[in-house]
C-alpha positions as CSV (number, residue, x, y, z in Angstrom):
1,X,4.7,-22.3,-44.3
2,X,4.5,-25.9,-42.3
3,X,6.1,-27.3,-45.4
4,X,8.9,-25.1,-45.6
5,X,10.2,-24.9,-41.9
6,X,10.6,-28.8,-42.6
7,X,12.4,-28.7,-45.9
8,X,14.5,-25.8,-43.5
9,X,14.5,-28.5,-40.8
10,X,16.0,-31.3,-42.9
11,X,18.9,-29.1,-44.6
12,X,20.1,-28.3,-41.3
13,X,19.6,-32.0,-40.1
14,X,21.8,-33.0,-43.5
15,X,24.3,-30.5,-42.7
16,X,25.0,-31.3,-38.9
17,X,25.5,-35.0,-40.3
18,X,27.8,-34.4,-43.2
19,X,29.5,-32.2,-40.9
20,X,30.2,-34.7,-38.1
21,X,31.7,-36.8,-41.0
22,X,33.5,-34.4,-42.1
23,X,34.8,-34.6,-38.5
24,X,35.6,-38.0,-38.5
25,X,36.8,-38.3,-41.7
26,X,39.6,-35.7,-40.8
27,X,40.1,-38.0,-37.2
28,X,40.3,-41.2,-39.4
29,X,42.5,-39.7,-42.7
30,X,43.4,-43.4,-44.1
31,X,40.9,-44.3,-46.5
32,X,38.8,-47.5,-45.4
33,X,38.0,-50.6,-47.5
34,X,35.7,-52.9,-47.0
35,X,37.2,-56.0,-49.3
36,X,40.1,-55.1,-47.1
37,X,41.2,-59.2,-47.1
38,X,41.7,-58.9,-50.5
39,X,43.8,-55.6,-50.3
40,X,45.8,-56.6,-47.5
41,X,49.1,-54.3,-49.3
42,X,47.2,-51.3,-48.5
43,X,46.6,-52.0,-44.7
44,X,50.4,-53.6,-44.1
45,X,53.7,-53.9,-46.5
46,X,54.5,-57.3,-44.9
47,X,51.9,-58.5,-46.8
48,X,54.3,-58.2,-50.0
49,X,54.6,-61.7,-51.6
50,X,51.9,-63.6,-49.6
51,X,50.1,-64.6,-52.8
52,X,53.8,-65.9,-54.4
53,X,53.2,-64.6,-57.5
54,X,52.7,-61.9,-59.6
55,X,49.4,-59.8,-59.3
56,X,47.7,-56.9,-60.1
57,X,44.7,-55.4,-58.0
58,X,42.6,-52.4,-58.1
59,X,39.8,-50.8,-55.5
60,X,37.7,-48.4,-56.2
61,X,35.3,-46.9,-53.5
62,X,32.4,-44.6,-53.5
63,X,31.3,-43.7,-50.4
64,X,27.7,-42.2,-48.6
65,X,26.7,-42.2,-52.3
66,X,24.3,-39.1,-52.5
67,X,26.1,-37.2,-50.2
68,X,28.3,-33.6,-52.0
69,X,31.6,-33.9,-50.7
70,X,31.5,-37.7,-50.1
71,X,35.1,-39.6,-50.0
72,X,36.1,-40.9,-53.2
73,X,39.0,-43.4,-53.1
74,X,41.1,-45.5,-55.5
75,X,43.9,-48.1,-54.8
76,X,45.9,-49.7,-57.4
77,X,49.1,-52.3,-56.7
78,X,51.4,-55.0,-58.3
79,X,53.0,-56.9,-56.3
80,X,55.4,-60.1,-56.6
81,X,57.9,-62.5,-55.3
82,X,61.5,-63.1,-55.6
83,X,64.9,-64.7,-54.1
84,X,62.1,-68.1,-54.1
85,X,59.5,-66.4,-52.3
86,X,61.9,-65.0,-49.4
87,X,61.1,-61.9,-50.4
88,X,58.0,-59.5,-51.4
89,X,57.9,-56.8,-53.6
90,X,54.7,-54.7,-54.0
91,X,54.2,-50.6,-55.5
92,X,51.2,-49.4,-54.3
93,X,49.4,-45.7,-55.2
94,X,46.3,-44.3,-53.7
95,X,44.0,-41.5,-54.5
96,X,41.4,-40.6,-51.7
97,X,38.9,-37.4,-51.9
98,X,37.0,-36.4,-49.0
99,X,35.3,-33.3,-49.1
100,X,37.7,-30.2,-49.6
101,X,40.2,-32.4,-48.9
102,X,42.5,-35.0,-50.7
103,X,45.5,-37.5,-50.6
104,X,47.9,-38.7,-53.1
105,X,50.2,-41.6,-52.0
106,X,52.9,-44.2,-53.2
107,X,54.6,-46.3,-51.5
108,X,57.7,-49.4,-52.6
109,X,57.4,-52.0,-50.1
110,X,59.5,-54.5,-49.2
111,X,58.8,-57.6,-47.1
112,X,61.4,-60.3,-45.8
113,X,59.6,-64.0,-45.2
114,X,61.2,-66.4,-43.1
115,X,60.1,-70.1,-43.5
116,X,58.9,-71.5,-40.0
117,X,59.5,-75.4,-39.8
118,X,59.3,-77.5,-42.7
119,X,55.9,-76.1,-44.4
120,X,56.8,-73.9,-47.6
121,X,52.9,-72.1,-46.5
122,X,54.3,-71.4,-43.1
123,X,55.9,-67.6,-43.4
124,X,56.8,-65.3,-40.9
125,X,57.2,-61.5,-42.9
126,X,58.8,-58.4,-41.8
127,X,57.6,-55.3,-44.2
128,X,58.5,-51.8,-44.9
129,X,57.3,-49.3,-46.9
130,X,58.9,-46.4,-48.3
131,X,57.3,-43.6,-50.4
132,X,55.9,-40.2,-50.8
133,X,52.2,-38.4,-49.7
134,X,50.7,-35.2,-50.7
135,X,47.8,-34.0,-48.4
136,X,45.8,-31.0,-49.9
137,X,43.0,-29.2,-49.2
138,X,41.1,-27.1,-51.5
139,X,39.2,-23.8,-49.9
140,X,37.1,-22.8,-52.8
141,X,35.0,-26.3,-51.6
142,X,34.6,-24.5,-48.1
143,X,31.5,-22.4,-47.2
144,X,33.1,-20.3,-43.8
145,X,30.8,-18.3,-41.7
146,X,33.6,-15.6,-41.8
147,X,35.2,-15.3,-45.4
148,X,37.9,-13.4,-43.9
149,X,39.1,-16.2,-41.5
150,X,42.7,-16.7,-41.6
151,X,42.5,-20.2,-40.9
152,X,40.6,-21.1,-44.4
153,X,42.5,-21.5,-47.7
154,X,42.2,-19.1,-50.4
155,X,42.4,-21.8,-52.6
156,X,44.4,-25.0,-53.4
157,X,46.9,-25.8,-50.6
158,X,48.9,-29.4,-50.6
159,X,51.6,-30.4,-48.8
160,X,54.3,-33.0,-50.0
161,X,56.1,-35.0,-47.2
162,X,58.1,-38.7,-47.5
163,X,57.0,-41.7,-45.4
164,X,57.2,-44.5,-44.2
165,X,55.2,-47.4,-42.9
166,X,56.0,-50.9,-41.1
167,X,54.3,-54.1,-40.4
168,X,54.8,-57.4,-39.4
169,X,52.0,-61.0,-40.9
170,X,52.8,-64.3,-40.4
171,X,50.5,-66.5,-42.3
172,X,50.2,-70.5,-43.0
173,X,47.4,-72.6,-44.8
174,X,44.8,-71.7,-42.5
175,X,45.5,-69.0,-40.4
176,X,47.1,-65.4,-41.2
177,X,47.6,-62.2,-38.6
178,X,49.2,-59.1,-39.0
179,X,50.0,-55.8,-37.2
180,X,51.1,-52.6,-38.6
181,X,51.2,-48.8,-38.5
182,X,51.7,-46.4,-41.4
183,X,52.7,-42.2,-41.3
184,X,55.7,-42.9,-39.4
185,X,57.3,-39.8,-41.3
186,X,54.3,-37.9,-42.4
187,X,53.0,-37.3,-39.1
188,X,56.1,-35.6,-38.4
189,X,58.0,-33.9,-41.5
190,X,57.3,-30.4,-42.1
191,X,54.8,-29.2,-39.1
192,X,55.0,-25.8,-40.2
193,X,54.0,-26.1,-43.7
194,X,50.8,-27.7,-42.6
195,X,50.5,-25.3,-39.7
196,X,50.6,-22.6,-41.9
197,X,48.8,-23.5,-45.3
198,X,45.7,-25.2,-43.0
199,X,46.2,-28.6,-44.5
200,X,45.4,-31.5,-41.9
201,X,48.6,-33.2,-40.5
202,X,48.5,-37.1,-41.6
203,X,47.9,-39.2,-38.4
204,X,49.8,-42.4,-37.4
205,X,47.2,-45.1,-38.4
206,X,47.4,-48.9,-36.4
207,X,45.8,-52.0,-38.2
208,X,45.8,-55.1,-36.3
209,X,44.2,-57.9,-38.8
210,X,44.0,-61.8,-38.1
211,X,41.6,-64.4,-39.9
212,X,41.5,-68.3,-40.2
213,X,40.2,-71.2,-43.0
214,X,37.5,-73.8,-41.7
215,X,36.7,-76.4,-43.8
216,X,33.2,-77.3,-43.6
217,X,32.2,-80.0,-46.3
218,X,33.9,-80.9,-49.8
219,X,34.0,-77.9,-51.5
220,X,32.5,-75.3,-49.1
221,X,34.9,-73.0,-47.2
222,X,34.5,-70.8,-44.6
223,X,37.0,-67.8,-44.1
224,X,36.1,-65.3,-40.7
225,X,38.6,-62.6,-40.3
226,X,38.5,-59.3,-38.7
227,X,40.1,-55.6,-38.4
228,X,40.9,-53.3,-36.3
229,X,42.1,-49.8,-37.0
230,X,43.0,-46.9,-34.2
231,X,43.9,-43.6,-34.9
232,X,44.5,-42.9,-31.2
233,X,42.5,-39.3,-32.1
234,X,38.9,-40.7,-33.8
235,X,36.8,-43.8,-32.6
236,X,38.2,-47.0,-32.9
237,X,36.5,-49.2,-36.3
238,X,36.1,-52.6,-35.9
239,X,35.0,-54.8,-39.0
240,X,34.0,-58.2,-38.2
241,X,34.2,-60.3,-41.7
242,X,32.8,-63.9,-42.5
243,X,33.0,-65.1,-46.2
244,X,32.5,-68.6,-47.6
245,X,33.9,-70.3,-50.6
246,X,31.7,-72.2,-52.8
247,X,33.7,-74.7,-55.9
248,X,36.9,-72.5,-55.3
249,X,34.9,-69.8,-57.5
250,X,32.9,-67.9,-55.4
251,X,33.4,-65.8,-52.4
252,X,30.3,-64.7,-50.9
253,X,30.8,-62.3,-47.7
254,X,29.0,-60.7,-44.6
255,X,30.4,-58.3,-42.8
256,X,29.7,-55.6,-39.6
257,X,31.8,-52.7,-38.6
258,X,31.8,-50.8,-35.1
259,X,33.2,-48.6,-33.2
260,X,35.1,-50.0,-29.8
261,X,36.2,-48.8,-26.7
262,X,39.9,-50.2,-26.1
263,X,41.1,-47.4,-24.1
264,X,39.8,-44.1,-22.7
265,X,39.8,-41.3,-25.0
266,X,38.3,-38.3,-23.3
267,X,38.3,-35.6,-26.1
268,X,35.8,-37.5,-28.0
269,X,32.1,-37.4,-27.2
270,X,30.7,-39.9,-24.6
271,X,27.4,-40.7,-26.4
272,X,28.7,-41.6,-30.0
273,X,26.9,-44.1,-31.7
274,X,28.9,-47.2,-32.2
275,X,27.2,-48.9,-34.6
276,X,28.6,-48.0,-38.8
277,X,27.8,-50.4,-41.6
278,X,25.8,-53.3,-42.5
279,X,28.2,-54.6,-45.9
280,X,27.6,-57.4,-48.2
281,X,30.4,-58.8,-50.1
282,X,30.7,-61.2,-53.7
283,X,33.9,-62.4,-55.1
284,X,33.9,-64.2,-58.3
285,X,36.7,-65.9,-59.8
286,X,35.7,-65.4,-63.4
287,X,38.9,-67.5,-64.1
288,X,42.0,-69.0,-63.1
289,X,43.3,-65.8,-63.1
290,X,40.6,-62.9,-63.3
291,X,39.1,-61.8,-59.6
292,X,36.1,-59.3,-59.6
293,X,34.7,-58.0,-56.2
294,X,31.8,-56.1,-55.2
295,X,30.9,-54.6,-51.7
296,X,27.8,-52.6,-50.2
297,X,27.6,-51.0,-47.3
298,X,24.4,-50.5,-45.4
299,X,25.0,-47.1,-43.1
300,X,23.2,-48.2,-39.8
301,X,23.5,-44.7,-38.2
302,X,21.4,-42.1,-39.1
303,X,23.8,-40.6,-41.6
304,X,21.8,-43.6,-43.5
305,X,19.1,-41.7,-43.8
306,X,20.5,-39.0,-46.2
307,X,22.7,-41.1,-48.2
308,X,22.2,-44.9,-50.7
309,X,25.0,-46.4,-49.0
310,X,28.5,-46.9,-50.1
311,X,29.8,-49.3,-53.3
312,X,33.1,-51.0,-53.7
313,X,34.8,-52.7,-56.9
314,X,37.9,-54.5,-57.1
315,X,39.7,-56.3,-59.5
316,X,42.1,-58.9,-59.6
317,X,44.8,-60.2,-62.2
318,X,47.2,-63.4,-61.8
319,X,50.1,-63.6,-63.8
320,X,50.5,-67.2,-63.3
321,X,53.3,-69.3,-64.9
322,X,54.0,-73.3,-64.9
323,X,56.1,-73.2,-62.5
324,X,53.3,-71.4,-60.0
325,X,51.5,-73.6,-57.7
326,X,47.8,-73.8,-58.1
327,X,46.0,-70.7,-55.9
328,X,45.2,-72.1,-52.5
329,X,42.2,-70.6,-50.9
330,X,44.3,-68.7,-48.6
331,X,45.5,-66.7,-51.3
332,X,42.4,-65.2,-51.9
């Protein structure tokens, strides 16, 4: 009998944490990544063109492995140059499952980079991005206490809204920042529809991202960044991120995310814990042109105890010409 009241015990301790990620999940919509400096198209369409060339990239993200229900995400963009580098081009789509429920998106972006001073590194870009985003929700996933509650789908219900999304990153040989803020139209097109099919309203989404490039020795690189992200609804995430580059061929990473307290935000609970994820990061450049990534996340909340962490792949491809400049560590 002991035995069973704690097998009892556990299922409701695994359900009260899936369900307070469930929670923040729906507070935090935008999926996360934690190779975010290499996927900087996602987070802000001024980055458009910063690598000056054209590239394909692809994340893929499985998170709180272990875990029914847990967010699935994929992110795939090419993006390229033109006018000589004043301006950036990038098309980026993005799958993310979470749960019961899911987002399709695509965006065109566009990003304008004005030289500063003489240095061609030196670039100052204004982006936009314009596209379209489907957020569903599926209620055969859902287990309600009351099957007849009105505010529970019956079964698959999406909603298809435009958007938009702005940001501003200026970037040189060793230093980059960047501010942005995406579903500047979702948030707001067709309130009804997601009122009345139950399908969570997209939320607007601030990145604020800045990093530099130390030298340390011939051949040994060290690249600390961080991000921030603020809903102005959930907790405010914080990743702090260190790599270093060993022979130009080897990215090895460190990285800590948190929650912060910028500004009060009295709906949420006082006591939260603060402390997410404990994530180790490899780049390799298998060539010239070929990047593959891999990330793991550590939980360090107690949501660690019922899941094997989260895993991250990405992968690179340079179309490189001989008119393109050799890749500069920055470009990584």
């Amino acid at each position: 009998m002991y035995h069973i009241k704690r097998i009892a015990v556990k299922k409701i301790i695994i359900t009260i944490v899936i369900c307070a990620a469930s929670l923040f999940s729906m507070a935090q919509q935008d999926a996360q990544f934690s190779q975010y400096i290499f996927n900087g198209i996602y987070i802000n369409p001024a980055y458009a063109g910063y690598k000056e060339q054209l590239n394909l990239h692809s994340f893929y993200r499985s998170q709180w492995t272990g875990v029914k229900g847990a967010p699935q995400t994929f992110s795939f963009a090419v993006d390229a140059i033109a006018n000589d580098g004043n301006v950036g081009l990038a098309l980026q789509v993005a799958s993310d499952r979470r749960g019961a429920q899911n987002t399709l998106s695509a965006y065109g972006n566009y990003a304008y980079r004005i030289r500063l001073g003489a240095s061609e590194s030196s670039r100052l870009a204004f982006g936009l991005g314009v596209g379209i985003l489907q957020q569903g929700i599926d209620g055969t996933k859902l287990n309600p206490y009351d099957d007849n509650d009105p505010v529970i789908p019956i079964g698959m219900e999406s909603v298809l809204v435009p958007d938009a999304r702005a940001g501003v990153y200026y970037s040189d040989n060793r230093f980059f920042a960047g501010f942005s803020v995406d579903n500047l139209i979702a948030r707001y097109a067709a309130e009804d529809q997601f009122r009345q099919k139950g399908v969570p309203r997209p939320a607007l989404h601030y990145y604020l991202t800045a990093g530099l490039l130390v030298p340390l020795s011939e051949g040994i690189l060290l690249k600390p960044s961080f991000l921030l992200k603020d809903d102005r609804g959930g907790p405010t995430s914080l990743d702090v991120n260190s790599f270093v580059l060993l022979g130009e061929r080897i990215w090895l990473g460190l990285s800590y995310r948190t929650g912060v307290s910028l500004y009060s935000k009295n709906h949420l609970q006082k006591n939260l814990p603060k402390e997410n994820a404990l994530i180790g990061m490899v780049e390799v450049f298998a060539t010239d042109r070929l990047r593959i990534g891999y990330a793991y996340d550590h939980n360090l909340n107690k949501s660690g105890n019922f899941s094997n962490g989260s895993h991250e792949v990405s992968i690179g491809f340079y179309f490189r010409s001989k008119s393109t400049r050799m890749l500069s560590p920055r470009y990584f």
